[in-house]
Structures are given as C-alpha cells and as structure tokens.
N, C-alpha and C positions, 0 to 999 in steps of 0.2 A: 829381049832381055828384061828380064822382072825387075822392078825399080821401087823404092821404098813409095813412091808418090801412088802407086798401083794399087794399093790397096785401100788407099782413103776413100772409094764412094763407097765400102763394106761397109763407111759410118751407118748407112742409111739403116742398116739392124736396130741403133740401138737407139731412134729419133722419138720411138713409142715413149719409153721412160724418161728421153731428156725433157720431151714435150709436156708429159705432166707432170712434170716438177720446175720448169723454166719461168710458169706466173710466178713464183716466190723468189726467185732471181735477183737480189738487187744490183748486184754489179755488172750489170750489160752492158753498159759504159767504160767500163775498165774492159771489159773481154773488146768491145768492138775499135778499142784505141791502138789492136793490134794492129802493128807496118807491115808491111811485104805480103799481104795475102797470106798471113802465118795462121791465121784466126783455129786454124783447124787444130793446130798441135799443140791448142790448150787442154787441158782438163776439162772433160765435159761435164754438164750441170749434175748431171746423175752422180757422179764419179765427186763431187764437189759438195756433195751431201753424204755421201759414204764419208768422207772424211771430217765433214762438219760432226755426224754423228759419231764419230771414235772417238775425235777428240773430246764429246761432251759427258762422253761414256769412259774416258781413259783420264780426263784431268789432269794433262802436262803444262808444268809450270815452264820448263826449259827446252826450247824447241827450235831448231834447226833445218831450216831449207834450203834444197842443195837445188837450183835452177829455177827463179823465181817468174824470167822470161816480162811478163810487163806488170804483174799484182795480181790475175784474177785469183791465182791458186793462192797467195797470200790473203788477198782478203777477202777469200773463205776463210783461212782459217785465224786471222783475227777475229771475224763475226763470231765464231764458234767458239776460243778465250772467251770471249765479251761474255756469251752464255754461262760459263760456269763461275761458279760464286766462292768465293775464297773460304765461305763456310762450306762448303764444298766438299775441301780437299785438302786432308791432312797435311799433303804436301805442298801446297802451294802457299808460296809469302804474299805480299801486297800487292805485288806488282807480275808477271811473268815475263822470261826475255825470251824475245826471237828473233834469230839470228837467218838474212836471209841472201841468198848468193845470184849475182848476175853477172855474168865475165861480161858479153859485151856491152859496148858502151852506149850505143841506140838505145837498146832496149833499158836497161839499168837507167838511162836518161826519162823514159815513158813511168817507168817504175815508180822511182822518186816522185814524179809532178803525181802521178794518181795515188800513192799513201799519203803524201801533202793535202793532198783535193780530203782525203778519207778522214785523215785525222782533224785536218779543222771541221768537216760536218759531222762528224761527232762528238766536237766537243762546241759543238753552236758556233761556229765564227762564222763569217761571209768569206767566201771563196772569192776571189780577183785571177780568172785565167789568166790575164793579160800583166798580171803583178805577184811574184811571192814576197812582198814583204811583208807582209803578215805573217807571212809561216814561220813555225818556231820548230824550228828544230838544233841539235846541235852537231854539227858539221866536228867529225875528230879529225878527216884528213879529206882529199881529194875522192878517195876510194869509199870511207865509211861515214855514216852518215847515221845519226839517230833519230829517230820521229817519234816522238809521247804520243799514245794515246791513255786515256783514263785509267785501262786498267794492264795496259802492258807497255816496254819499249821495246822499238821494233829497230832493228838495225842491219842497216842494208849492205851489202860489202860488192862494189862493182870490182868484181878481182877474180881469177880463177880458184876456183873451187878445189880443183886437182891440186894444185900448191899450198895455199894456204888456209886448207879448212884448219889445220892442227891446230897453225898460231893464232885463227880466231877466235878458236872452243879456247884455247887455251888464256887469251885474254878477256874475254867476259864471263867466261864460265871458272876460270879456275882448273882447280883438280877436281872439281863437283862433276858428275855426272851428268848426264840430257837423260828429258824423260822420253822427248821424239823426235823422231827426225822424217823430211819430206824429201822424198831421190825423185828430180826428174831433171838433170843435169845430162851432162854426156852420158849418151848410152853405153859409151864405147868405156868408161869412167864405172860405171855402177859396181863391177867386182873391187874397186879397190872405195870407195863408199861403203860397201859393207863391212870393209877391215876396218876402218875409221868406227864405225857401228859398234864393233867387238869391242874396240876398246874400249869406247868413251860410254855407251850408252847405258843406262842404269838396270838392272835386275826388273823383270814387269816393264819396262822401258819397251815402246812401238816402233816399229819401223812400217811407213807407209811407202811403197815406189810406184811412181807410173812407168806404164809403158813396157811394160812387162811379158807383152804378149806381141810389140813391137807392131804396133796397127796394123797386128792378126798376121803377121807375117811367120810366126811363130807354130802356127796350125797349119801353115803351109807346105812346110819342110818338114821333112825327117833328120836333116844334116847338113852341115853346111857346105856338102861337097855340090850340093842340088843347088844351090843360088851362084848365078854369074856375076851379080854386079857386086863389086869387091866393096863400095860402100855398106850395103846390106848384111853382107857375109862377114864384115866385120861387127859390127853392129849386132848381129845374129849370134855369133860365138859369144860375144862379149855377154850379150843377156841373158845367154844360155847357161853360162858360165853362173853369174848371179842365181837363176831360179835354181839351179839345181845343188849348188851351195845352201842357198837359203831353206829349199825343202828339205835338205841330209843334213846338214847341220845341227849338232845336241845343244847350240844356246838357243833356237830358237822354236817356236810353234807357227807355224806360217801356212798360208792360203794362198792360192791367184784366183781374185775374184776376175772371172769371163766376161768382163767389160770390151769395147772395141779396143780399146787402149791396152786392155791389160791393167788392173792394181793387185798388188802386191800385198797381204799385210801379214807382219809378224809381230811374236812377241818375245821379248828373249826372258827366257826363262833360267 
C-alpha cells in the first residue's frame, strides 16, 4: 500500500537547486530545531526563495500564514518584509502586520523561542537561551502573542486555523483586506482556506500554497480511486479539490510551480 512517507526520497530531484542557493541560507538553525524527524516537511530553500522573491516583487503590507510549523517559512518571509522599503510601496504604512497560525502546541512552543531568538538579533540585543527575560514581547492571551520587529509585528496565534482564522483577520485586520496570504496548514483544510481567500483578500492580492503537488503524489495518480491508503486519498481529493478550483476560478491568475513540494501561486484579479 502507497503511503504518503513513499514518496519523500523523490526529494533527491530537486537537491541540484536547493544546494546552490543553501550558502545564502541564514536560518539553518531554525530549519534544524525541527522535533520528531519532521525536518523534511519544511519548505525547501529553493521554494523559500520563490517566495522571498514574490514578496519583494509583490509589497504586501498585510500578511497571513496559515501553518507556520517551527518559523523557517516565517522567517523567510520576515527577511523578505525587511527588504522592501516603505518608499517602496504605495501601499504600505510604517510598520506591516503578520499574522501567523500553529495549532499544535510543541511546535507553536519551538516557534515562539526561535522569532524571540530572531527579533532580539535583529534589533542588536544578547540572546540568553537559558533566560527570556529580555524578550519583549506582548503576550494578548495564552494563544496570541506579539513579537516587534523594526519594521513589522509579527503575531503568532497557537490555535486552529480551521476555527478561528475569521475572528483573527477580523481582529487585527478589521474590515481591511490582506494583501497575502501563505497555505501550508492542513491539506485536508486547504479548499476551505481558499474560501477565506475569496473573501478577505484584496483585488492584486497573492495567494502563495505549499504542497500542492502533495510530495508528487499528485503525478502519481490519475484518481483517487487508484490510492488505498485512506490518509492519502483524503489528503489527495482534498488538494485536488484546491488546484482545480484555483486554476478554473475567474478571481484568480494562478500557476503550480513543479517543485517536489508543489507551490501554488495566484493572483486574484
């Protein structure tokens, strides 16, 4: 029986491109603080420079990530904020907010310590692994939590995503629109992350998704009547479901870049 773990050494494809772009890497620290031998089902460095360069290229002030897992994929795209210059971009205010989602609570734990570790070395402090009292952040509840950096706040919501995206957007953001949003939360989740999309996201507004291609599981099959393991078959439908919405869809202009992963990018138009 074919099992989603089956297809992860097919990584080995795409090691050409991750390898010459991984000396410019600075968060290998954050990637390797992955628990449970997950390291794999991060966003690969190739895949983390596609999106460094959208964002540098696209200038969203208001940004949303939906399965943040321990920061690598966040802080990519803080680094990439930090690039663009508020002369820049018509649209952008002083500051940018990013709103980012971790249900469980291990991970969302690793998450916090490494933007804590990020936002003091970029604003010059000394780090004390062994102590956050330095760290300044402001704590709104158990769940949410904000961390400044210079040029944006970043704010983390240990809570499922499936529930309560609405009443997040809807608390920091207002009735104001998002200019992007980052899908790598539940796969089984991602068709109704696009309806949340419809709504909220702004005209010219990005949608970035991983995993798109379901670590190529997706090139496997013709149907989901051909996979046995009901994990996968759901997970399959489910993304299938997504891509083929998002490419027949009139709000939006969309690609799957052929990544191992699969990314996703659209733009609603």
């Amino acid at each position: 029986m074919t099992k989603l773990n089956d297809f992860i050494p097919e990584r080995k494809k795409q090691n050409y491109i991750d390898n010459l772009y991984s000396l410019f890497d600075q968060y290998q620290s954050i990637r390797k603080s992955s628990p449970d031998h997950l390291e794999h089902i991060q966003i690969s460095y190739s895949e983390s420079r596609i999106i460094s360069v959208l964002i540098q290229l696209h200038k969203p002030n208001k940004i949303i990530e939906i399965g943040s897992f321990i920061g690598y994929s966040t802080a990519h795209i803080i680094q990439a904020l930090e690039c663009v210059s508020p002369s820049d971009n018509s649209i952008k205010t002083d500051k940018s907010i990013f709103i980012t989602f971790e249900k469980n609570k291990k991970y969302y734990s690793i998450l916090r310590k490494n933007m804590l570790d990020l936002s003091l070395k970029k604003n010059n402090q000394n780090f004390n692994e062994k102590s956050d009292k330095n760290q300044k952040t402001n704590i709104i509840n158990e769940n949410i939590d904000i961390i400044n950096f210079s040029h944006l706040d970043l704010i983390t919501v240990n809570d499922n995503a499936d529930i309560c995206l609405d009443n997040i957007k809807n608390r920091f953001f207002e009735k104001e629109k998002i200019d992007m949003i980052f899908i790598d939360g539940s796969k089984n989740s991602y068709p109704e992350y696009l309806k949340f999309a419809n709504k909220n996201l702004r005209k010219g507004g990005l949608i970035i998704s991983d995993n798109t291609l379901l670590f190529n599981s997706m090139n496997n099959y013709s149907n989901s009547d051909e996979i046995l393991d009901k994990k996968l078959k759901k997970m399959w439908i489910n993304i299938n479901s997504f891509n083929q919405e998002l490419a027949h869809s009139e709000l939006y202009y969309s690609i799957i870049i052929p990544t191992f992963h699969g990314m996703s990018i659209a733009i609603k138009v």
